[in-house]
C-alpha positions in Angstrom: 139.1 -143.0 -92.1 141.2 -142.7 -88.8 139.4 -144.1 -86.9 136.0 -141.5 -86.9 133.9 -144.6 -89.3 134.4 -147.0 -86.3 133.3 -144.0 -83.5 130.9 -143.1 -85.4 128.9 -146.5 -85.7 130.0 -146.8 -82.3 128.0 -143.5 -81.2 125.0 -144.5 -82.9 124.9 -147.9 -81.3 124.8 -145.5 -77.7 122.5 -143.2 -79.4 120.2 -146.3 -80.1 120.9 -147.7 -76.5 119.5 -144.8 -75.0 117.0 -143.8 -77.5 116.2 -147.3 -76.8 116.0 -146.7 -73.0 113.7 -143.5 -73.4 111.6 -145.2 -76.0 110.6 -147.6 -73.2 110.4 -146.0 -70.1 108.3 -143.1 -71.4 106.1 -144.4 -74.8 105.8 -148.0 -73.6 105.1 -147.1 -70.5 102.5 -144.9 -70.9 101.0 -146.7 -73.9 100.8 -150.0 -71.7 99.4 -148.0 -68.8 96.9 -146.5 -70.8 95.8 -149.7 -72.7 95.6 -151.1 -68.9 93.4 -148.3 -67.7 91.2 -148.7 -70.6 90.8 -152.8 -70.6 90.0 -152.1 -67.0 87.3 -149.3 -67.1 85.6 -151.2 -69.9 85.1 -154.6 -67.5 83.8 -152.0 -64.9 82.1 -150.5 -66.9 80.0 -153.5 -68.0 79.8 -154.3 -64.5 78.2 -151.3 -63.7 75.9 -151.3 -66.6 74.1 -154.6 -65.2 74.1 -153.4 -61.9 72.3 -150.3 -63.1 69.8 -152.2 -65.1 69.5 -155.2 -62.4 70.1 -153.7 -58.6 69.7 -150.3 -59.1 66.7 -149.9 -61.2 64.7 -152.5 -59.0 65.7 -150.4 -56.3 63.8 -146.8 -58.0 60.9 -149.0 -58.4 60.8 -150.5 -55.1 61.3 -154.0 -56.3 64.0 -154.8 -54.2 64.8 -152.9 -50.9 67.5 -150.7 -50.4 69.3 -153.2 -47.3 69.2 -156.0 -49.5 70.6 -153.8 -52.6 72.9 -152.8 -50.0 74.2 -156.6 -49.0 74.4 -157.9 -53.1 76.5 -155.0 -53.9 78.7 -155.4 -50.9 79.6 -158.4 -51.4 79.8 -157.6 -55.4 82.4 -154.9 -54.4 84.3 -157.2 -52.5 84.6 -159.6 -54.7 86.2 -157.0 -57.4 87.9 -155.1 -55.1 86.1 -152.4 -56.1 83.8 -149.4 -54.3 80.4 -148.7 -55.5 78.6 -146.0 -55.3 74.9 -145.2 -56.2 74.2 -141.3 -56.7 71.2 -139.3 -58.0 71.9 -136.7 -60.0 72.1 -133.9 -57.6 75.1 -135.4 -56.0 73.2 -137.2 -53.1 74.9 -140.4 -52.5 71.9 -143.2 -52.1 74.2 -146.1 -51.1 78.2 -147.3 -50.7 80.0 -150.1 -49.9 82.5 -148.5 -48.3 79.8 -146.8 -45.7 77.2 -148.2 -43.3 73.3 -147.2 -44.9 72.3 -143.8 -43.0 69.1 -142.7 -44.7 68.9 -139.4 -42.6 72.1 -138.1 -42.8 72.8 -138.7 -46.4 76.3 -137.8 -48.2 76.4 -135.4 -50.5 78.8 -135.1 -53.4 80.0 -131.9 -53.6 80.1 -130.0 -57.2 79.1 -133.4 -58.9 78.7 -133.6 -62.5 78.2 -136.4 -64.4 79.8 -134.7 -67.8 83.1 -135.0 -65.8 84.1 -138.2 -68.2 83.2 -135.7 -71.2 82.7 -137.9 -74.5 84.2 -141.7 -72.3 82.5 -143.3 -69.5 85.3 -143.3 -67.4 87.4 -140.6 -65.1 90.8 -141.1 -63.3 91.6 -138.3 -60.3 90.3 -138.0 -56.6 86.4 -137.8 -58.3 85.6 -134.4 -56.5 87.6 -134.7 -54.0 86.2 -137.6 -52.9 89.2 -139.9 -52.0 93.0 -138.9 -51.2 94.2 -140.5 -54.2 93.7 -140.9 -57.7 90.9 -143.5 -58.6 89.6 -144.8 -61.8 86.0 -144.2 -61.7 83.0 -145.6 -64.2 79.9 -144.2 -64.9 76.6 -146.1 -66.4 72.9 -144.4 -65.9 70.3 -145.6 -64.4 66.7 -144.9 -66.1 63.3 -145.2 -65.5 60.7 -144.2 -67.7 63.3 -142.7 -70.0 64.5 -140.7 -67.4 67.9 -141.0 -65.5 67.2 -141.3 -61.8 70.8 -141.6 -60.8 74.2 -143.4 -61.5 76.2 -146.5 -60.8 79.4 -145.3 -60.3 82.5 -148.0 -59.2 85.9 -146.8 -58.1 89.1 -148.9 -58.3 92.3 -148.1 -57.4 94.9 -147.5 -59.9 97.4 -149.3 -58.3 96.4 -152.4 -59.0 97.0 -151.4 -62.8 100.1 -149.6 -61.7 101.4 -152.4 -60.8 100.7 -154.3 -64.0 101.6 -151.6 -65.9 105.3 -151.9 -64.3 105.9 -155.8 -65.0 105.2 -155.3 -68.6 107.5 -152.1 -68.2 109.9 -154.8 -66.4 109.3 -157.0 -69.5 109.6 -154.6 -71.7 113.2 -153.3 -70.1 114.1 -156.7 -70.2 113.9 -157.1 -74.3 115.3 -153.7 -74.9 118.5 -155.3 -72.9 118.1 -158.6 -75.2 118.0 -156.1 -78.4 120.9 -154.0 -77.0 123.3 -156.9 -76.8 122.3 -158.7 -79.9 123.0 -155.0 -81.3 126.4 -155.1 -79.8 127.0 -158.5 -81.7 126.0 -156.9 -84.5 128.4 -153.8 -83.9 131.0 -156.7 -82.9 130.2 -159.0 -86.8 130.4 -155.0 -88.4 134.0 -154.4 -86.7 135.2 -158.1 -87.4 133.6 -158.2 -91.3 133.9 -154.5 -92.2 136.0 -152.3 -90.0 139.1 -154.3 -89.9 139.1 -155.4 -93.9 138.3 -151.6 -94.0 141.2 -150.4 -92.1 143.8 -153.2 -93.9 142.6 -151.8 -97.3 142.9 -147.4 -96.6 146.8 -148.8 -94.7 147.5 -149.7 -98.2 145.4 -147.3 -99.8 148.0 -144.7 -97.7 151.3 -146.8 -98.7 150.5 -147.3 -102.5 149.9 -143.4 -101.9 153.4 -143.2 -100.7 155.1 -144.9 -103.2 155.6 -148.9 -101.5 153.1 -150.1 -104.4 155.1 -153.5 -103.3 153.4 -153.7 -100.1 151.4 -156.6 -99.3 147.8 -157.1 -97.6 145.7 -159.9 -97.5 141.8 -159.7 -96.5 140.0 -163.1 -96.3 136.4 -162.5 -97.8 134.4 -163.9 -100.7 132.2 -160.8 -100.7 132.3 -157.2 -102.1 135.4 -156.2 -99.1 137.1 -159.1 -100.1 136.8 -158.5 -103.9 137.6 -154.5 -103.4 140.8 -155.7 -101.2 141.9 -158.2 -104.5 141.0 -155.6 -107.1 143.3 -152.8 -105.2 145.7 -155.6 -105.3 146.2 -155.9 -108.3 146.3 -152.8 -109.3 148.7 -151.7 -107.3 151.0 -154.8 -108.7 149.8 -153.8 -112.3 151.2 -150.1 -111.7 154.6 -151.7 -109.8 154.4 -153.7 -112.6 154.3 -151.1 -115.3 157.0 -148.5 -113.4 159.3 -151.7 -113.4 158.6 -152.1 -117.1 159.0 -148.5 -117.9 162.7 -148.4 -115.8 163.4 -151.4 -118.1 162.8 -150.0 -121.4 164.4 -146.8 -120.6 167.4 -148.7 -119.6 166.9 -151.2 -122.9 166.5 -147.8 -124.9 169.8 -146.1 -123.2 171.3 -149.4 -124.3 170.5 -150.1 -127.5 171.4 -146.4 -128.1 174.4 -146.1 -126.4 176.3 -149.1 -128.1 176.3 -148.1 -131.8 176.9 -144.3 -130.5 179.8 -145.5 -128.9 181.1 -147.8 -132.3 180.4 -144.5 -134.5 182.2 -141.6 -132.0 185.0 -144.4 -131.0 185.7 -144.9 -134.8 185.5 -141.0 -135.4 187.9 -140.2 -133.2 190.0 -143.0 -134.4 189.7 -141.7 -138.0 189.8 -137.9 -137.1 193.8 -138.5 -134.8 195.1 -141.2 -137.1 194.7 -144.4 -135.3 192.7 -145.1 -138.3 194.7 -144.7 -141.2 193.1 -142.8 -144.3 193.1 -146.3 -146.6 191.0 -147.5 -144.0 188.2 -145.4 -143.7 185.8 -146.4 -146.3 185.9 -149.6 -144.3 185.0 -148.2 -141.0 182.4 -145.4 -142.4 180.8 -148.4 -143.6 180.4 -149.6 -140.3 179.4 -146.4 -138.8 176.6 -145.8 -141.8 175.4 -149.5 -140.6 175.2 -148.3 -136.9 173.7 -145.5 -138.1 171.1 -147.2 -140.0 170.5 -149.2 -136.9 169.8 -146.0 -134.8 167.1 -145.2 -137.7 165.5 -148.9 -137.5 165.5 -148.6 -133.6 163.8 -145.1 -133.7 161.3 -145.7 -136.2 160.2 -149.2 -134.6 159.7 -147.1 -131.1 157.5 -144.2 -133.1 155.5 -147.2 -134.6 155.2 -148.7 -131.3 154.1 -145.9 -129.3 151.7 -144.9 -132.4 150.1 -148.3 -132.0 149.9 -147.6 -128.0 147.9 -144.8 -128.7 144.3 -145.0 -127.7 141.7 -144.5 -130.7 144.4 -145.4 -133.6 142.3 -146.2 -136.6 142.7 -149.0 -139.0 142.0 -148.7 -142.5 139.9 -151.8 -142.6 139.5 -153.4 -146.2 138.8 -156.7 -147.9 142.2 -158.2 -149.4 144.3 -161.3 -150.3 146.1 -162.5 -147.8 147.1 -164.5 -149.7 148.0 -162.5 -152.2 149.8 -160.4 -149.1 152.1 -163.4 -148.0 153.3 -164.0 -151.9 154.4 -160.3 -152.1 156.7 -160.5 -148.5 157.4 -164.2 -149.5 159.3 -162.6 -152.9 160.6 -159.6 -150.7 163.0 -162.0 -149.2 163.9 -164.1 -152.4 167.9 -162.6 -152.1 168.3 -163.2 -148.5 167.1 -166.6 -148.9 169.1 -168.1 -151.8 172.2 -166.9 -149.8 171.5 -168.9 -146.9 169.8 -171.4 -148.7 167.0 -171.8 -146.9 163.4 -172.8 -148.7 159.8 -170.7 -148.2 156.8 -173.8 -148.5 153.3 -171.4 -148.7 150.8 -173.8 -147.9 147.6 -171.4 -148.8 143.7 -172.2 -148.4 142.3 -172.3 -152.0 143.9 -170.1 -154.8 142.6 -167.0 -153.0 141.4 -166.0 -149.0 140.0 -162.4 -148.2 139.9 -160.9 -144.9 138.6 -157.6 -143.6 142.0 -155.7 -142.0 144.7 -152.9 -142.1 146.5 -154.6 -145.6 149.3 -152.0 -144.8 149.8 -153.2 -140.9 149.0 -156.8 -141.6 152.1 -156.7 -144.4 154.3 -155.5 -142.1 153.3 -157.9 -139.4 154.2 -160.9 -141.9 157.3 -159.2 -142.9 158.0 -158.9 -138.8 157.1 -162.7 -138.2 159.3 -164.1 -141.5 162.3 -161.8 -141.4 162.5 -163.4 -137.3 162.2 -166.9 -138.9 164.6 -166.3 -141.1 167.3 -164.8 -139.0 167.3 -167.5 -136.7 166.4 -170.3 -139.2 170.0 -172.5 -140.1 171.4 -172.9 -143.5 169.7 -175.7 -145.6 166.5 -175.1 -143.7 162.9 -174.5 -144.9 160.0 -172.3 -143.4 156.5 -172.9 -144.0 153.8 -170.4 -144.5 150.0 -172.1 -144.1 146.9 -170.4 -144.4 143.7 -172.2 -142.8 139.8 -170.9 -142.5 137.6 -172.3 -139.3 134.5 -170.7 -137.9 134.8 -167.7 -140.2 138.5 -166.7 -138.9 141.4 -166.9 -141.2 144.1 -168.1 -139.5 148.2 -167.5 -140.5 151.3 -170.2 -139.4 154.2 -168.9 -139.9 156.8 -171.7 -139.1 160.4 -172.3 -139.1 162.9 -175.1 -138.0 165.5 -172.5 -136.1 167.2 -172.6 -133.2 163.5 -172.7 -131.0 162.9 -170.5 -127.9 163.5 -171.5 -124.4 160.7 -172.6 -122.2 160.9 -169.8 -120.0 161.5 -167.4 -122.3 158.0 -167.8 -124.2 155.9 -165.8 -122.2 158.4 -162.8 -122.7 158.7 -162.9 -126.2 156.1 -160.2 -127.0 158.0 -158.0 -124.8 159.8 -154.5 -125.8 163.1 -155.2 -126.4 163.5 -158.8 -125.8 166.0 -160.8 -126.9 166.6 -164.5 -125.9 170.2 -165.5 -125.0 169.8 -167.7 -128.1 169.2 -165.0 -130.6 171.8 -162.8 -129.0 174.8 -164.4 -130.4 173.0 -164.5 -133.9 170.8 -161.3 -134.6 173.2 -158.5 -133.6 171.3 -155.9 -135.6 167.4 -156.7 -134.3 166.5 -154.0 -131.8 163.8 -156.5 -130.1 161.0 -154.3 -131.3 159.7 -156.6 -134.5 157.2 -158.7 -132.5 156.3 -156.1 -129.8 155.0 -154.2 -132.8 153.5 -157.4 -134.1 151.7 -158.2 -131.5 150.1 -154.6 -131.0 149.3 -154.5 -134.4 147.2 -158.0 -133.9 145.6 -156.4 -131.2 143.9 -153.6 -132.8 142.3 -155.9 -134.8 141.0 -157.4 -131.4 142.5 -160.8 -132.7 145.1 -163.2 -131.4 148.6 -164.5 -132.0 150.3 -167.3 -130.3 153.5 -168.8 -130.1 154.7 -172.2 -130.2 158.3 -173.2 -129.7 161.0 -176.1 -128.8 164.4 -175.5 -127.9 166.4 -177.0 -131.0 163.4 -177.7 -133.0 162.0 -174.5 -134.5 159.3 -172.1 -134.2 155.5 -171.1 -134.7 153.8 -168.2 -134.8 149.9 -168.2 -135.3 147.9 -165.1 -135.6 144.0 -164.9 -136.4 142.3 -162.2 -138.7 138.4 -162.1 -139.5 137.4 -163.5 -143.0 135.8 -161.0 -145.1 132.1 -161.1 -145.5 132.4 -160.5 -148.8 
């Protein structure tokens, strides 16, 4: 922007100023003058009409004489501030107010022609030379016998209608100033509503640019400015957000790499000068297959991961048991459970329940959510496994009575590589990637899961599939 969108509006409120100001003073003017000049030759011009068809024609038929058509037009013309003229159509003037009668030495108009007004019945100059200055004149005929004996004609100044003509102009001036400054509180609601948002939002357009996606605007509108200002917002917090999450799980994947590579080359080396001695290292390459295997779990949960982050990843939807599904990883963990004696209660709607999803995905999402309740269930415990049907949604509890989650660690349980300080001190081997994967795998199925837990108490997860038509 810098600054050219402000000039710019700013230029075209001058250019409309003064477009403004020539609009006025030449097309007004000139309209008004000429609607003026034309109101005003048409009264004349029906004045002169009756005088030609009163006073003047009695005067070609000797009903009136020409003194006494003299004195009634005289006084006509004073009373309009006019001059009137009677002319035959050579030119010779018969009568005018402005002159004393001289029957013998008559006036003579010089080059008169009454076509002069062309297809109007007025004229505007110095009518033949006539007068010093411009005059509008009217014509109207007299006739006789269908035949025109002469012509009324009445002059009037134009500056009577110059002078009307200016106070409209003077009125007219006078609203183009009204509109020019309710145009510059218009320029002044554009700068406070638009310009200034405007300018907030490209300053952090130019640092999110820069790399301070931190920074912090704020632009108080409930309209579209306002709404573009929030949305910008927030994505500038979603991508801080993001690169902060990304710096975290490369640091949780350096991590959770680094320590078992450490165990396995610091046990190595032991073995390899001695510190170790050879009766012992069965022992210790049992531990370093274990980290190894740990390594494997860690690097297949991130392929899965990133697989189900891909965009377009296709489910191979069917219609199955889930029911049938939660038996099978119910029985998977049959050993692990009689050693820590702790009891699996499926509580399953009807005998059988299908749903339409990824069987595969949705197995390993069960396995995910039960292998968690069982790690951090306590001896002489029991988890419960309930399947329930509403509004043609099949819907999966998988609860245990375990050590519970924090409060404030809820919300970040779905997160890569989390681990609550609780479960650190008892699930040494997880890699924080079970319900990460869980979740994603919910997901794709544009379904939910939720979580439920209290500190001490235990655990719920809830996850939603669609029932199967079928």
């Amino acid at each position: 922007m810098k600054r050219t969108l402000y000039l710019k509006f700013l230029l075209a409120y001058l250019i409309f100023g003064v477009f403004g100001f020539i609009i006025v003073s030449s097309f007004v003017s000139q309209t008004m003058y000429q609607r003026l000049l034309k109101e005003q030759a048409s009264t004349l011009y029906r004045e002169a009409n009756l005088i030609a068809n009163t006073y003047a024609a009695d005067l070609y038929t000797n009903s009136r004489a020409l003194d006494e058509v003299k004195e009634q037009l005289d006084n006509l013309a004073s009373f309009m501030s006019t001059t009137i003229w009677i002319i035959n159509p050579s030119g010779r003037m018969v009568l005018g107010t402005d002159m004393p009668l001289d029957v013998d030495n008559p006036r003579v108009i010089e080059g008169f022609d009454p076509t002069v007004t062309e297809d109007k019945y007025y004229t505007t100059g110095t009518f033949f030379k006539s007068f010093p200055n411009d005059v509008l004149s009217v014509f109207a005929p007299i006739t006789a016998d269908f035949k025109v004996k002469g012509y009324v004609v009445i002059h009037c100044s134009l500056d009577s209608i110059e002078a009307r003509s200016d106070n409209f102009l003077a009125i007219s001036y006078l609203l183009w100033g009204i509109l020019f400054v309710m145009s510059l509180i218009i320029l002044l609601f554009f700068t406070e509503m638009v310009y200034f948002p405007l300018k907030k939002i490209t300053t952090a357009t130019e640092q999110y640019a820069a790399g301070n996606l931190h920074y912090e605007f704020n632009v108080e509108s409930d309209d579209e400015m306002g709404y573009l200002a929030a949305m910008l917002s927030y994505m500038a917090q979603e991508i801080a957000r993001g690169e902060d999450n990304q710096k975290k799980f490369i640091a949780n994947v350096s991590h959770d790499f680094r320590s078992p590579l450490t165990s396995i080359r610091g046990y190595l080396e032991a073995m390899i000068d001695g510190t170790i001695p050879p009766e012992m290292h069965g022992k210790y390459l049992g531990i370093v297959l274990s980290e190894t295997e740990r390594l494997t779990k860690l690097t297949n949960g991130l392929l899965a991961l990133n697989n189900l982050n891909m965009k377009g990843v296709v489910l191979d939807l069917t219609d199955f048991d889930i029911n049938q599904v939660i038996r099978s990883t119910a029985a998977s963990f049959e050993g692990t459970c009689q050693k820590r004696n702790i009891r699996i209660d499926l509580v399953l709607f009807d005998e059988s329940l299908y749903v339409h999803a990824d069987e595969m995905k949705i197995g390993q999402v069960l396995y995910n959510l039960l292998d968690n309740a069982i790690k951090f269930s306590h001896h002489d415990s029991s988890i419960k496994i309930e399947t329930t049907e509403k509004h043609n949604k099949v819907f999966v509890s998988v609860k245990d009575s375990g050590i519970g989650i924090p409060k404030d660690d809820i919300k970040f349980v779905f997160d890569r590589f989390y681990k609550s300080d609780l479960s650190r001190g008892k699930d040494k081997k997880g890699t924080g990637l079970g319900l990460a994967i869980t979740k994603e795998i919910i997901n794709a199925h544009n379904e939910h899961i939720n979580v439920i837990s209290t500190e001490g108490v235990g655990t719920e997860f809830i996850f939603s599939l669609p029932k199967s038509e079928e």
